[in-house]
C-alpha positions as CSV (number, residue, x, y, z in Angstrom):
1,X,69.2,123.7,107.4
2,X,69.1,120.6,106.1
3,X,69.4,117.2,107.7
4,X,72.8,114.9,107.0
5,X,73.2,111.4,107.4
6,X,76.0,112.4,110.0
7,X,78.3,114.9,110.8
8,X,82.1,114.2,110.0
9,X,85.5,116.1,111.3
10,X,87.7,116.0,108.7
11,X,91.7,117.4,109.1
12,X,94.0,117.5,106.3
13,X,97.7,117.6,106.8
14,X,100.9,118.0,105.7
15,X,101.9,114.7,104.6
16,X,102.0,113.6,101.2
17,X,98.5,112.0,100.0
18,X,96.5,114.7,99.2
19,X,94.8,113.0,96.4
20,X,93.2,110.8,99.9
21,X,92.3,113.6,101.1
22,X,90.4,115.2,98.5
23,X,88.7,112.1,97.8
24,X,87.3,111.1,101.1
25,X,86.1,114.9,101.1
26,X,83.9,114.3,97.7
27,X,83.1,110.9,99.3
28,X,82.2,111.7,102.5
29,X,80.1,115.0,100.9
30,X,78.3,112.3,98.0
31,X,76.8,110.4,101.6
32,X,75.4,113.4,102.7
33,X,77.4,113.9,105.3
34,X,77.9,117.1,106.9
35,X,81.7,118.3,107.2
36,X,83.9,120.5,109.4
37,X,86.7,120.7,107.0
38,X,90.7,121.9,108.7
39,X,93.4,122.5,106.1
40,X,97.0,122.7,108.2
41,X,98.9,125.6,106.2
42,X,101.5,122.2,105.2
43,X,98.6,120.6,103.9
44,X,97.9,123.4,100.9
45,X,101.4,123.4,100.2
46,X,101.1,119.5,99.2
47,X,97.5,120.1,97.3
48,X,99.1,122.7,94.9
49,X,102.4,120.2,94.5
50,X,100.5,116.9,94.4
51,X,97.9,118.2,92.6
52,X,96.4,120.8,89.6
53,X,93.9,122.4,92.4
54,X,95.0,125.5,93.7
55,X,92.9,126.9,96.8
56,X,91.6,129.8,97.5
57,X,93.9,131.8,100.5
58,X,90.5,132.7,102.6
59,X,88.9,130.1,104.5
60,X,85.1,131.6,103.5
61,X,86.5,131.7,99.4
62,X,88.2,127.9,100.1
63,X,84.9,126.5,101.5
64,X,82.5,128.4,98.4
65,X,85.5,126.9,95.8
66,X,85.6,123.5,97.3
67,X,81.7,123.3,97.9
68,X,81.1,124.3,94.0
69,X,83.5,121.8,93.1
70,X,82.3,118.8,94.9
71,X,78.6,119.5,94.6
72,X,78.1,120.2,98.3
73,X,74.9,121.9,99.7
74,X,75.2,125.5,101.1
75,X,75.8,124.4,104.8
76,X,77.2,121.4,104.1
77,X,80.8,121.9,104.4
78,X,82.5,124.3,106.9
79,X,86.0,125.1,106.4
80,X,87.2,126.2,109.8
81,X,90.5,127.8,110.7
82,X,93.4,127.3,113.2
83,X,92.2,129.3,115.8
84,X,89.1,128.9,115.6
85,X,88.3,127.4,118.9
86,X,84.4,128.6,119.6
87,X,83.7,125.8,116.6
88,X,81.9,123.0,117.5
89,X,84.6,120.6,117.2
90,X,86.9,122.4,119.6
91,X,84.3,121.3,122.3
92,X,83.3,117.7,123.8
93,X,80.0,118.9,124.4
94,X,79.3,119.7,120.4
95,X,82.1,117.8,118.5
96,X,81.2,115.1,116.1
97,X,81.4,111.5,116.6
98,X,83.5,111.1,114.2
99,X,87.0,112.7,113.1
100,X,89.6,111.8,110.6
101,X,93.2,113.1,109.9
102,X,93.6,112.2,106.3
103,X,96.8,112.2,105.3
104,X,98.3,112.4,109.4
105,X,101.9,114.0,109.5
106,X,104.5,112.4,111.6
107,X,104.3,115.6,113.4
108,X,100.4,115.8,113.6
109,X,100.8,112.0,115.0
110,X,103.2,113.6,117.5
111,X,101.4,116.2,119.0
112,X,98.4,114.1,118.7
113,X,100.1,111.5,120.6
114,X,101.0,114.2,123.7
115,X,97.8,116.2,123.6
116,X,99.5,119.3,122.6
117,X,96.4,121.0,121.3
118,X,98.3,123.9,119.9
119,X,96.1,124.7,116.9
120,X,91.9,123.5,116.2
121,X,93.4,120.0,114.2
122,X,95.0,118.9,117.6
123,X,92.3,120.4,119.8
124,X,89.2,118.7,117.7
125,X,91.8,115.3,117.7
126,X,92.2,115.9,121.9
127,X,88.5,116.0,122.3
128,X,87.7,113.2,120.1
129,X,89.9,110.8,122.6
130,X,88.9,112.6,126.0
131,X,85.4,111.7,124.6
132,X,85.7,108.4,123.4
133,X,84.6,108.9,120.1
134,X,86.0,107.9,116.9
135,X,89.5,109.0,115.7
136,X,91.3,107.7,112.8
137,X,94.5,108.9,111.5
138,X,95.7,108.1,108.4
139,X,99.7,108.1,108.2
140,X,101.4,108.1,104.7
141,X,105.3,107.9,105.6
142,X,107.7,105.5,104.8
143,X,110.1,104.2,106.3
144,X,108.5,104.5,109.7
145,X,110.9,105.4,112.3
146,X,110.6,104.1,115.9
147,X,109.3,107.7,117.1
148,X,106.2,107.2,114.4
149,X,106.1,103.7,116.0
150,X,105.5,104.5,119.4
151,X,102.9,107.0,118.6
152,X,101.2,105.0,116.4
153,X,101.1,102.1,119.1
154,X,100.2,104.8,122.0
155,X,97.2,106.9,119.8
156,X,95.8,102.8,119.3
157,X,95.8,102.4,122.9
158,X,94.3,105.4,123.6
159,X,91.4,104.3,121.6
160,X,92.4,105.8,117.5
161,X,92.4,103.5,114.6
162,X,95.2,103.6,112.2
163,X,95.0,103.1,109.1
164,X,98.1,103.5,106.6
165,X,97.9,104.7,103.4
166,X,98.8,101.5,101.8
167,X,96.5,100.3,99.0
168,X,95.8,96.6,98.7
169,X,96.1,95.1,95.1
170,X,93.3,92.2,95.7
171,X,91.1,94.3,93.7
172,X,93.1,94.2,90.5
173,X,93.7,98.1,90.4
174,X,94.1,99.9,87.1
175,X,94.6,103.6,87.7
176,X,96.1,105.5,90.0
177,X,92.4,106.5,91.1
178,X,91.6,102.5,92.3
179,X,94.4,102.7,94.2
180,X,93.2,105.6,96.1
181,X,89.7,104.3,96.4
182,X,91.1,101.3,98.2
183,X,92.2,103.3,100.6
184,X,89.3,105.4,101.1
185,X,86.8,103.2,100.5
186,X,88.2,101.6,104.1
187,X,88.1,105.0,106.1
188,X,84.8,105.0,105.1
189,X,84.1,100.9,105.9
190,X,85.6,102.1,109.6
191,X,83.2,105.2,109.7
192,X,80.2,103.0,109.3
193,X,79.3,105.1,105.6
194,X,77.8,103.1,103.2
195,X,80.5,102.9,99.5
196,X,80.4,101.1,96.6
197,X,83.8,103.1,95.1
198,X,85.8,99.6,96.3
199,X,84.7,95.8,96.3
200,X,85.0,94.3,100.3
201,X,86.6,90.7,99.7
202,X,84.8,87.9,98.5
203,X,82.9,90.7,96.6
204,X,82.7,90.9,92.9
């Protein structure tokens, strides 16, 4: 097995933004990272509307498709399923340091937000804030209401960073593609993953 600069929960939702998903996922796989990859049965609805890629239906096919498409190494990206709970990210004593919900549904925010742990996203989202280890959620909703409010302000107390999808313009974007690099090019600022796919300010 080889060795990966770090090791990365990454859950994908039913929100629209699936073009932020897929690209942190090709980002996160360029840095070497390793990644434990959850799809939410919402979340491949979006990817076939928002987008031309069409996945696979079995987790095993989705992670072979996905790591031919991307480039990734043989055991560098796991897709796991809802119930898988013996995978290391359904445990504090093997999770990563590291998860992201990219895009986060209201409702993922929700159940998030109340420790429901009804399927692996929430579970792998519960441990990362029993254990004190990174968790950030990436809502794309707008207008928010006062219920997405309060969640958002009780998940940042609890110790999760938000950050919306809401792309700066500092940079002088062109395509839709700089747009989305802004905001994954700060998920991985926050995850402490060297980029160069968007300028920092005061940088060329």
């Amino acid at each position: 097995m080889s060795v990966y600069s770090q090791t990365v929960t990454l859950a994908i939702t039913g929100a629209s933004g699936a073009q932020y998903a897929l690209r942190l996922l090709q980002c996160l796989l360029a840095a070497d990272c390793r990644v434990y990859l959850m799809l939410s049965s919402a979340a491949q609805v979006v990817i076939d509307t928002e987008t031309k890629l069409t996945l696979p239906d079995g987790l095993e096919e989705q992670q072979a498709f996905l790591s031919e498409r991307y480039g990734a190494d043989e055991d560098q990206l796991v897709v796991l399923g809802k119930k898988d709970w013996f995978s290391p990210v359904a445990s504090g004593s093997s999770s990563p340091s590291k998860m992201i919900v990219c895009p986060a549904s209201g409702g993922t925010l929700s159940a998030i937000a109340c420790g429901a742990s009804n399927n692996l996203i929430e579970r792998a989202a519960d441990v990362a804030l029993k254990e004190r280890r990174a968790l950030i959620l990436v809502p794309r909703e707008a207008p928010y209401s006062e219920i997405h409010l309060e969640n958002m302000l009780k998940l940042t107390r609890m110790g999760a960073m938000i950050i919306p999808a809401s792309p700066g313009f500092y940079h002088r974007p062109r395509t839709i593609e700089d747009l989305v690099d802004f905001v994954v090019g700060r998920i991985l600022d926050q995850c402490g993953i060297d980029q160069d796919i968007m300028p920092r300010w005061g940088e060329d």
